[in-house]
C-alpha positions as a printed Julia matrix, in Angstrom:
332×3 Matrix{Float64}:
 -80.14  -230.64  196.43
 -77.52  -229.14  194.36
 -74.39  -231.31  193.3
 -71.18  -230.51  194.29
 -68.26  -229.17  192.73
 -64.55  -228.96  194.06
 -62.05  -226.01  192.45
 -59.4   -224.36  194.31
 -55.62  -223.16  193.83
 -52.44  -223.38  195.58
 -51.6   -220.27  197.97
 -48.81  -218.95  195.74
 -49.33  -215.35  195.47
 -51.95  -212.38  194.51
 -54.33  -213.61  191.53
 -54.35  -211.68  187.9
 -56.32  -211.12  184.69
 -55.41  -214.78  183.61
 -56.48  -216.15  186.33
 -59.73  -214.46  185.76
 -59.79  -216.04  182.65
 -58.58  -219.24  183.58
 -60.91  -220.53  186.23
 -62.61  -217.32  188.47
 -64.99  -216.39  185.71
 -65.95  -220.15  185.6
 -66.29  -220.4   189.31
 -68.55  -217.48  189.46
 -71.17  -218.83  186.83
 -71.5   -222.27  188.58
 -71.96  -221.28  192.01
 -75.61  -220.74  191.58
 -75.77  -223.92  189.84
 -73.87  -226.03  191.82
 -72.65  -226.72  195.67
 -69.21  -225.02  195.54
 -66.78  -225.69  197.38
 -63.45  -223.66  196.94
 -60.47  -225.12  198.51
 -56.84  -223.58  199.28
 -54.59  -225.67  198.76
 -52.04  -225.09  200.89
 -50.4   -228.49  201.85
 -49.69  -228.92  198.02
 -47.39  -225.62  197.6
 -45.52  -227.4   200.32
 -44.6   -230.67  197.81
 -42.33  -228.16  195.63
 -41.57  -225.37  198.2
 -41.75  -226.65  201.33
 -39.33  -223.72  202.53
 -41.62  -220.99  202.01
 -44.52  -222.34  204.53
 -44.1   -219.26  206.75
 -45.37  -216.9   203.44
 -48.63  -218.96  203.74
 -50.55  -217.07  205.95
 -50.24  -214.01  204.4
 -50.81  -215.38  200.82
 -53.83  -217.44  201.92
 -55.29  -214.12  202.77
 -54.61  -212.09  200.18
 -55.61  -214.71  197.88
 -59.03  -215.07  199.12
 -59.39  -211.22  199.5
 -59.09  -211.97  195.66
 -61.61  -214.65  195.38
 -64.51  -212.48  196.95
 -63.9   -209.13  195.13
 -63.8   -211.01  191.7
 -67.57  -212.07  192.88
 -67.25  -215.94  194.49
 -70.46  -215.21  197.24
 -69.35  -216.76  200.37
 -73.03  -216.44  201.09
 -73.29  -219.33  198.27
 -69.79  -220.91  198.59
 -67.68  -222.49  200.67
 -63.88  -221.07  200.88
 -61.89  -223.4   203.03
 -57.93  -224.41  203.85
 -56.75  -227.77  202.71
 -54.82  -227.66  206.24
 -58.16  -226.97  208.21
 -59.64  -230.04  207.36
 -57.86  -233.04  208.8
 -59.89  -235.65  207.44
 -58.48  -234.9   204.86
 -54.99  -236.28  205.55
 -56.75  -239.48  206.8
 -58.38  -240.07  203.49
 -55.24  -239.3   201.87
 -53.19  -242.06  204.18
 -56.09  -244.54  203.02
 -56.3   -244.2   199.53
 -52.2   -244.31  199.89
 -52.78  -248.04  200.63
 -54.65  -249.31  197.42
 -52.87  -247.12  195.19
 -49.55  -248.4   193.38
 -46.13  -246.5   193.13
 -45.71  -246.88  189.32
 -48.96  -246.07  188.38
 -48.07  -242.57  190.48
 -45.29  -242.43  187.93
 -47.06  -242.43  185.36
 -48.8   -239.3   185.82
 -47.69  -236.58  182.88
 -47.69  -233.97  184.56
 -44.7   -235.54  187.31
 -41.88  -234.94  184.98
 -42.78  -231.38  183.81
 -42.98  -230.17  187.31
 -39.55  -231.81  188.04
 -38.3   -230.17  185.11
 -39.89  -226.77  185.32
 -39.24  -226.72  188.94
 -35.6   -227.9   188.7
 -36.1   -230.73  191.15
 -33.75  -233.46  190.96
 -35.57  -236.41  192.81
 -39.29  -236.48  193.6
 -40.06  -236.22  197.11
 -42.71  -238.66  198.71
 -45.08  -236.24  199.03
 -44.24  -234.81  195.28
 -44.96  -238.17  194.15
 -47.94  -239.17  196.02
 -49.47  -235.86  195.66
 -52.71  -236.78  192.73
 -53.8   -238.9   195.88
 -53.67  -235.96  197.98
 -55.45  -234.25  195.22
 -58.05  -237.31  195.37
 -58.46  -237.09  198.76
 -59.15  -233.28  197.9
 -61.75  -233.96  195.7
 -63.31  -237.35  197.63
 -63.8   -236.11  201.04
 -66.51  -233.95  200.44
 -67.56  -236.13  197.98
 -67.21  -234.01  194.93
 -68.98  -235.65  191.38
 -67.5   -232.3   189.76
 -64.05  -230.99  189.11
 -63.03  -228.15  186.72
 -59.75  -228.7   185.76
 -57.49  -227.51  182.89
 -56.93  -230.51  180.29
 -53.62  -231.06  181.44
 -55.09  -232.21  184.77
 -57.24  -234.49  183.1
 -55.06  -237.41  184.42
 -55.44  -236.67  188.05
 -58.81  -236.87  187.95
 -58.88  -240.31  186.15
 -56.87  -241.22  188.96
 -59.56  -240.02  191.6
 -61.85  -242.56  189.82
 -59.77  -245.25  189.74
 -58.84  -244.72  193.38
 -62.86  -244.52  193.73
 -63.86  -247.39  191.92
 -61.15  -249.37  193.92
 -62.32  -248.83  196.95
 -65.79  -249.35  196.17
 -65.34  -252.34  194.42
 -62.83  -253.75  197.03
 -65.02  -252.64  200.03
 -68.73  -253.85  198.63
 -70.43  -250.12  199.12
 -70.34  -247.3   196.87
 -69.03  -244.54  199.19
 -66.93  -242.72  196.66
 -68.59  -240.85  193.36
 -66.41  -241.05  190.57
 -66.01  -237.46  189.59
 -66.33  -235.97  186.76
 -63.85  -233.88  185.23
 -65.05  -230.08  183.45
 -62.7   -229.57  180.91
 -63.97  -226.3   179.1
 -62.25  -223.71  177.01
 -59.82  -222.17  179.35
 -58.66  -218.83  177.8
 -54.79  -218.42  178.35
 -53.64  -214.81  178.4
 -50.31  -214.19  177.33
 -47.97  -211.93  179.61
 -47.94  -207.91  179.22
 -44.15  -208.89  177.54
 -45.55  -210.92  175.15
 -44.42  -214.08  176.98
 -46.63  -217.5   176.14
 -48.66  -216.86  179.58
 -48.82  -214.56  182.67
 -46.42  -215.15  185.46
 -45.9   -213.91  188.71
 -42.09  -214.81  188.96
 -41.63  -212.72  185.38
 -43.6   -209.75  186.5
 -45.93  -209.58  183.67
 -48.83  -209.62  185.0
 -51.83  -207.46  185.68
 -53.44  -207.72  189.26
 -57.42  -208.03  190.04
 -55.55  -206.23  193.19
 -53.58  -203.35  191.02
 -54.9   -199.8   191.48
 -55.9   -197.38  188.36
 -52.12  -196.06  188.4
 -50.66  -199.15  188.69
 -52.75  -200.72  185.58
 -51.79  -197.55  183.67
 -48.48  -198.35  184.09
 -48.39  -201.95  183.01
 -50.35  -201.47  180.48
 -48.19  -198.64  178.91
 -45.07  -200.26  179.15
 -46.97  -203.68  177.4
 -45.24  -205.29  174.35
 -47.21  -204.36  171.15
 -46.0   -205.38  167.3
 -42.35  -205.05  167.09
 -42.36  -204.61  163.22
 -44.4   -201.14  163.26
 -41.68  -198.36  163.55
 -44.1   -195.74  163.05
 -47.97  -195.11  163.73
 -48.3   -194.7   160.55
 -47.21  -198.31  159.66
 -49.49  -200.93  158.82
 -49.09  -202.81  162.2
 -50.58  -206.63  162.85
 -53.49  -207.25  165.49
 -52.85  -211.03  165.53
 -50.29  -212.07  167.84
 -50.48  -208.67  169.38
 -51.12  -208.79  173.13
 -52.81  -204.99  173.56
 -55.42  -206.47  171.43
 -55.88  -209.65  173.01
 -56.3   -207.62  176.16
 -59.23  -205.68  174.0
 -60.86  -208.78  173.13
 -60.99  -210.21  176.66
 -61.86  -206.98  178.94
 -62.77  -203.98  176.77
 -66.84  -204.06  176.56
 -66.85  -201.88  173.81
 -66.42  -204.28  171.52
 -67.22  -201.07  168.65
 -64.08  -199.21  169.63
 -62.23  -202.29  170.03
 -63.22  -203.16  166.2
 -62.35  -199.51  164.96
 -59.06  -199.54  167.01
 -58.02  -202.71  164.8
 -59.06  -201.06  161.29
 -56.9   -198.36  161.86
 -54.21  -200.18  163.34
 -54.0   -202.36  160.57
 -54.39  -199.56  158.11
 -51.85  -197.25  160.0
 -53.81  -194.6   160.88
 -53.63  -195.03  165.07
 -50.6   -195.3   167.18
 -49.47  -197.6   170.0
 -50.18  -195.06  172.72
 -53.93  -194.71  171.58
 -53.98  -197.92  171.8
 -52.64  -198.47  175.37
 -54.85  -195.55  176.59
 -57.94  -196.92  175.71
 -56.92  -200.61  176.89
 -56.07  -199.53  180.56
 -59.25  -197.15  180.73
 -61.52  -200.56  179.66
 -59.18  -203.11  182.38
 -60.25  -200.24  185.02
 -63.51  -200.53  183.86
 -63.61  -204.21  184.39
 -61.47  -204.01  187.79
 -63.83  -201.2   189.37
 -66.92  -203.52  190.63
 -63.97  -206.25  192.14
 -61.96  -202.83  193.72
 -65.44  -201.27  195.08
 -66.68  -205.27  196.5
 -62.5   -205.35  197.85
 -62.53  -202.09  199.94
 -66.23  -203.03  201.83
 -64.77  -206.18  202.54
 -61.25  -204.64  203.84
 -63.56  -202.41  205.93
 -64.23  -205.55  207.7
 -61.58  -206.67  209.69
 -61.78  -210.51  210.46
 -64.14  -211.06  207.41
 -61.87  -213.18  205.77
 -60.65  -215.32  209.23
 -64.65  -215.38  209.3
 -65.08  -217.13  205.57
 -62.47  -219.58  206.36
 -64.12  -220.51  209.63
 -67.49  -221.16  207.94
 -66.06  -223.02  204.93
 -63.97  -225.62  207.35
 -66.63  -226.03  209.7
 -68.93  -227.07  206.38
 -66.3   -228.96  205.05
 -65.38  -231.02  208.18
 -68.65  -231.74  208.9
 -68.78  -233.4   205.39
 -64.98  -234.94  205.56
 -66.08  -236.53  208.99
 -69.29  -237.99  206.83
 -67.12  -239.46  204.39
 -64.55  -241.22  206.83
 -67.34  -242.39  208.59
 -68.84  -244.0   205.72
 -65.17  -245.38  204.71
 -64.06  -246.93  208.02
 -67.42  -248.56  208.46
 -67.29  -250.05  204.7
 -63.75  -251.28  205.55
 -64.86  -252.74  209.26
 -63.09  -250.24  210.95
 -66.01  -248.34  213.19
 -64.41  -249.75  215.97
 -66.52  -249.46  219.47
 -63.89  -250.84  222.07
């Protein structure tokens, strides 16, 4: 049997180029290596915006409209909402109970999203959510988990929660995951930004038409020292070119686009032209696999069903196996 492997994001809006780059790319090559199972996370959007829960539905959607043009087989996979599967929230009370508060506060990653989010005080859920994250990866019994290295510390926590409550309990229910830490490509934003971002609207969309990638990619920030196209202009640092590098398959025109640019003899618009024509390329297979499954209405309610009825039937499994470790399969 293949082993499993537990990825997912939170709900927050339509996916883009970086997060092609970022994990969807990676996805896609291990799903015929490994069980995957794909998980939308939509209780942990609600531990830093717990006002926007009536947006979910529509983002859940539109996000996994995403997943399955970019190429995740639900034939293969297993898409599922967090919310679907209330074992979940069981596991999550459980491992709540033999995990302490300050070694919750010692997760890294807890005071950047206070400060990036602007939150004053954490909430309970904030603070307790790497459990819920353990709970995540534990109730389907994941020994697999691709995460950025910045998330590295959650899923040390997940083993420490897992060797707990094997040790304390006498049976080894729980793997102790793995993490995947791999190259992870960031792409900066079309404004030159450090990364792509959705509330700075510099992004390109795996869901943006031909038009629409035309446009972003023409108004794109390029070298701000080169005047003229005749100006020697710099291809490091220059986000047209990292585009090149990551989506144009031409990889000879992307070359001879760079000797010229350096050398002055090709202008910024030449440059644009022949970027959006290659992220078109790229987006045509996801926009050709998007419109057969729009043609399908349902299809997506249809995924969801199939992944939470897998995943349930492995989340009731794995409580099983807990409360009967613990002495809890009560028969009264």
């Amino acid at each position: 049997m293949k082993k499993r492997i537990l990825t997912g994001d939170r709900p927050t809006g339509k996916l883009h180029l970086g997060h092609y780059l970022g994990s969807l790319a990676n996805r896609i090559r291990l799903q015929n290596e490994w069980e995957l199972c794909v998980l939308v996370a939509d209780y942990h959007t609600l531990t830093t915006k717990p006002e926007e829960s009536n947006l979910l539905a529509e983002r859940i959607h539109g996000m996994v409209l995403d997943y399955l043009a970019a190429g995740i087989d639900p034939e293969v996979s297993h898409i599922y909402v967090q919310s679907q599967l209330p074992q979940t929230a069981v596991l999550t009370l459980l491992f709540s109970m033999i995990t302490q508060v300050p070694r919750l506060e010692r997760i890294p990653t807890l005071k950047d999203i206070l400060r990036v989010q602007k939150i004053q005080e954490a909430s309970l859920g904030l603070l307790g959510y790497p459990v819920l994250q353990s709970a995540d990866i534990l109730i389907v019994r994941a020994q697999l988990v691709p995460v950025g290295k910045d998330q590295e510390s959650h899923i040390e926590l997940t083993r420490e929660i897992a060797r707990r409550f094997n040790h304390m309990y006498g049976r080894e229910v729980f793997p102790e995951a793995a993490a995947l830490i791999g190259e992870v490509r960031t792409l900066v934003g079309t404004d030159g930004t450090e990364k792509m971002s959705k509330s700075l609207d510099n992004c390109i969309y795996l869901s943006d038409s031909p038009a629409e990638v035309e446009r972003r990619v023409k108004g794109m920030y390029t070298d701000p020292t080169r005047l003229r196209a005749t100006d020697p202009g710099h291809v490091e640092g220059n986000p047209t070119f990292d585009y090149h590098d990551a989506f144009n398959d031409d990889k000879a025109e992307v070359a001879d686009l760079k000797e010229r640019y350096v050398a002055g003899r090709v202008g910024d618009v030449e440059v644009k032209k022949k970027l959006a024509a290659a992220i078109n390329r790229f987006l045509e297979p996801m926009r050709e696999r998007r419109a057969k499954y729009e043609q399908r209405p349902g299809f997506v309610r249809e995924v969801l069903a199939a992944g939470a009825e897998h995943a349930r039937q492995l989340g009731q499994e794995t409580i099983d196996m807990a409360h009967d470790a613990m002495g809890m399969s009560y028969q009264f």
